[in-house]
N, C-alpha and C positions, 0 to 999 in steps of 0.2 A: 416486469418493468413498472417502477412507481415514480408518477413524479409529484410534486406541491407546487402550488402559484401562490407566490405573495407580489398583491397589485400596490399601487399608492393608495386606489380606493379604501383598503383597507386598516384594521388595526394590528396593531406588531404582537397583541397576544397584552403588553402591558399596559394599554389604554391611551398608547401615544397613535396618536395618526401617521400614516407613514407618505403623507402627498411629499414629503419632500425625499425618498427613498424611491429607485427605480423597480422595474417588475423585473419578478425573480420567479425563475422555474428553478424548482428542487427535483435532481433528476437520481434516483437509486435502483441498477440493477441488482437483483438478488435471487438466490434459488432455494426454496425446502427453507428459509427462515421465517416463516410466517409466527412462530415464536419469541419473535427480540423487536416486536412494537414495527420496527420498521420494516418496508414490505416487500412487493413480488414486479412479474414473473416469469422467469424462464422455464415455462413450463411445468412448474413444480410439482411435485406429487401427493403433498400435504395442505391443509386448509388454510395456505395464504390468501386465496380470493375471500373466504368468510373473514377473515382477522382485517384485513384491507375496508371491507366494506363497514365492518362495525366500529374502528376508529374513525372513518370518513365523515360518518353522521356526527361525530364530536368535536372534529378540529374547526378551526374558525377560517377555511380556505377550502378552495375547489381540489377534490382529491379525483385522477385519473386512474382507473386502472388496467393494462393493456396485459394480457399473455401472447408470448411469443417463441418460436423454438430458442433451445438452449445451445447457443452456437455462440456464446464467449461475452463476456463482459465489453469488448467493444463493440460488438455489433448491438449490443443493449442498449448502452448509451449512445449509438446512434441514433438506436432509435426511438428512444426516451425522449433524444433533442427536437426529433424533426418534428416531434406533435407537440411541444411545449410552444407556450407563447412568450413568453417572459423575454426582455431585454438582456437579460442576464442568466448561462447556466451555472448553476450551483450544482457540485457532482459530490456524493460521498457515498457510504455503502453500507449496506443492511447489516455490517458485525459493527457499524460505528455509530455513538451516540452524540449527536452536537449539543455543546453546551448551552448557556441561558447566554443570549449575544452573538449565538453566530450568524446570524442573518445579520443582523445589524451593523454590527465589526464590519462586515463586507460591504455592506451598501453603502455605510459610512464612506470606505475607501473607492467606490466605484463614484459620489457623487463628488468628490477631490481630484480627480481627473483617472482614476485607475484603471486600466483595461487588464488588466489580470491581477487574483488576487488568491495568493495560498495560504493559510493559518497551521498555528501547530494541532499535532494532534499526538494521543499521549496512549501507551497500552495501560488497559484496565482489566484485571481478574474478573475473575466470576467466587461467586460464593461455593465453597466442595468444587474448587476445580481438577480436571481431571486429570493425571499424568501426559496422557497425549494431546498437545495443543499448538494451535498455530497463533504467531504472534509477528509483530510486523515492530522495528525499533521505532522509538518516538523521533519525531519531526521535531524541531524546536528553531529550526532555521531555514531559508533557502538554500538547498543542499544541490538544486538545480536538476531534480529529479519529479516532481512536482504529482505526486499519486493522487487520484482521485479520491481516495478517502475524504480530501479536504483541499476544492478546486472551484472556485469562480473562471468565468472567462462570459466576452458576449459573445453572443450570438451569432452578429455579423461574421465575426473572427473564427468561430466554427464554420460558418457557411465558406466564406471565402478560402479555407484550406481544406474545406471537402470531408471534416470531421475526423472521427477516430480512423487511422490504419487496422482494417479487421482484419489482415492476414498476421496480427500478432494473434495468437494461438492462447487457448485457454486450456490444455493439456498438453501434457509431456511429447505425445507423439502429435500434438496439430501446429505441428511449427514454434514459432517463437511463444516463448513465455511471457507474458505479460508486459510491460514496456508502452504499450499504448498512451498512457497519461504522459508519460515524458514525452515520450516522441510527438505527441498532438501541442505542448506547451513550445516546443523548441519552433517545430517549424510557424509558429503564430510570432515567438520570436525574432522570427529570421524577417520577420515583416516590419520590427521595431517595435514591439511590445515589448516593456519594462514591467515581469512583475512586483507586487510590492506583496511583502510580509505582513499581515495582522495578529497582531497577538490574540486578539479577543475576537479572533473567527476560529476557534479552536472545539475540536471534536476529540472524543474519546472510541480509543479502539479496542475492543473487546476480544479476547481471547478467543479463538473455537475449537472446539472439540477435532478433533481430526480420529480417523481411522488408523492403525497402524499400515498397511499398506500406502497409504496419500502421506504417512511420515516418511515412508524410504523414498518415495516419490518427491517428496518437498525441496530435495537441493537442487530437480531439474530447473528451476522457476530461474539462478543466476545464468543460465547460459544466455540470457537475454545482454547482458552486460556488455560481450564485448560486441553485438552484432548492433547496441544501440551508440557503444563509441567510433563506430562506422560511421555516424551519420553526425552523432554529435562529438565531437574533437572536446569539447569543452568539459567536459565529465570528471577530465584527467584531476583540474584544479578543485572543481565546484564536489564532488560526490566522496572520489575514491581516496583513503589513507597513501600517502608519498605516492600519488599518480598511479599506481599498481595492483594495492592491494581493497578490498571492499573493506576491511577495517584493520585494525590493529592488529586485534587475536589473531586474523587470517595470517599475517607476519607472523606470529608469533609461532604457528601450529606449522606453517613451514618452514621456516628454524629449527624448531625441533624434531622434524621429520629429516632435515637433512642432519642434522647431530648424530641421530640412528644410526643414518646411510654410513657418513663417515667414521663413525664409532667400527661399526661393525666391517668395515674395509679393513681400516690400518690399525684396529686395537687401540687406538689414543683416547683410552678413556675420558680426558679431561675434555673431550669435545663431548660428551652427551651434559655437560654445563649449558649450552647453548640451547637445549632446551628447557631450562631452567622458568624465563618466562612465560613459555605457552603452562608449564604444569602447575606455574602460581596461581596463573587466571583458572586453569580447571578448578582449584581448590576453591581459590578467594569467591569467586563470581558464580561457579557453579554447584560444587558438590557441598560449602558449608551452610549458603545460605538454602539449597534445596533441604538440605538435612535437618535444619530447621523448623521446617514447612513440614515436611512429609516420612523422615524416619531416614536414618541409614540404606534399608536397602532399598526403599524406594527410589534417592536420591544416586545412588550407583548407579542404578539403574538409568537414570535420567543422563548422569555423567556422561554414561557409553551412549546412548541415545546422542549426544552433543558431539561426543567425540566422532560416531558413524556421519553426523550432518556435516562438520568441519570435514572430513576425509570424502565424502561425495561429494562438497560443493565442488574440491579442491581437484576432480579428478573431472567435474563438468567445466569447470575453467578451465582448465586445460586443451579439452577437445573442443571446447566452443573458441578460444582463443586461436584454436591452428584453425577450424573451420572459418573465420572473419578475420583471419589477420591482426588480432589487435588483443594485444597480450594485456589480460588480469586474474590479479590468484587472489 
């Protein structure tokens, strides 16, 4: 666990004073990155504590550093918050880089009356990146899902609703998938907090490496979905494509998975038409521009990679939807 304090006593980095800016705790848990600048710890097994302490000496702010067992991103930032002092948490995450402004952007909006504030935040490659990687779609709106990558809220407002829910799970088999940041935004809502969007609180998220096994693994993370429309009703308008599905494509790959179905029932060839859309987007979205990038077979390869993640999310939607009652594909 790493967090940053920015007081009024101090300067913003650009030579402005910041007396008329409230105190801000920067709270980032993270594991085994002690490589991407920003820091620790859940326990990590690589030299995050030396890379922590030899930036510390450089920044122009009190740098904390705690190690703790590795028992999930919300119990991190739990307990990231309770030792911060700041009026304000600022939550983002050690694969994301904040721009020049994001502190500011926010405090701006917190000294205009704001009690929650989210910015966009945008995916950014890496240089020779890898075939297998994890990537997270860009924010550009209140989509009313609201992830830590890029999160103000005070204090008070964490304390009085008792902080993150840690029984959302940070593996496959420890219960729920991730969902914490939403669920921690909603129920501060339910108090009468009105977030407000910043453009210029805006962070970049960096691509990661992932394992091939944690890629078959990656589509369990949506079964979070319908066990969070459980609680929040509101998802249906603010997040999902026509209240059902997580986007478009998602329509579009089960369209053309029933095309199949019905093709190969009644022989009415003209219905495998109906998957026509989902096999535009494979080409247009996936396999030309990869092929671009990376060669022919690399880019096949990626294709069925795509096509195996759209058919697992679409088969954990399913069982999560009968398991919560609350149907999305």
């Amino acid at each position: 666990m790493f967090t940053t304090e920015l007081s009024p006593q101090m300067s913003s980095g650009d030579g402005v004073p910041n007396a008329a800016f409230p105190f801000i705790s920067v709270i980032v848990p993270t594991y085994n990155r002690a490589g991407e600048l920003i820091v620790v710890d859940n326990s990590s097994t690589d030299d995050t504590e030396s890379v922590v302490a030899c930036w510390s000496r450089s920044l122009p702010f009190r740098v904390s550093f705690y190690i703790k067992e590795n028992n999930g991103p919300a119990a991190s930032r739990n307990y990231g918050a309770a030792r911060a002092r700041g009026d304000i948490l600022a939550f983002t995450d050690s694969d994301c880089v904040p721009l020049p402004g994001w502190l500011r952007g926010a405090a701006d909006a917190f000294v205009h009356g704001a009690k929650m504030v989210l910015g966009p935040f945008y995916p950014v490659g890496r240089e020779s990146e890898p075939l297998l990687v994890a990537q997270q779609s860009a924010q550009d709106k209140d989509k009313g899902c609201y992830p830590t990558a890029n999160l103000f809220i005070l204090r008070i407002d964490w304390e009085a609703i008792g902080g993150f829910d840690e029984r959302y799970g940070l593996y496959p088999w420890g219960g729920l998938v991730a969902g914490e940041d939403t669920d921690l935004a909603w129920r501060i809502r339910r108090t009468g907090v009105n977030p407000v969007f910043r453009e210029d609180a805006a962070v970049g998220h960096l691509s990661t490496p992932i394992t091939f096994r944690r890629l078959l693994l990656r589509p369990m993370i949506v079964a979070v979905l319908p066990a969070l429309l459980r609680r929040i009703p509101e998802l249906r308008q603010t997040f999902f494509w026509r209240r059902y599905w997580i986007s478009k494509y998602g329509f579009y790959f089960d369209l053309a998975v029933i095309a199949i179905a019905a093709t190969a029932l009644t022989h009415w060839w003209w219905l495998a038409l109906l998957g026509l859309p989902w096999l535009r987007h494979i080409l247009a979205n996936v396999l030309w521009p990869t092929t671009r990038i990376l060669g022919l077979r690399r880019a096949v390869l990626y294709a069925a990679l795509h096509v195996y993640g759209q058919m697992a999310e679409t088969l954990v939607l399913v069982g999560a939807s009968l398991r919560y009652r609350r149907l999305v594909l």
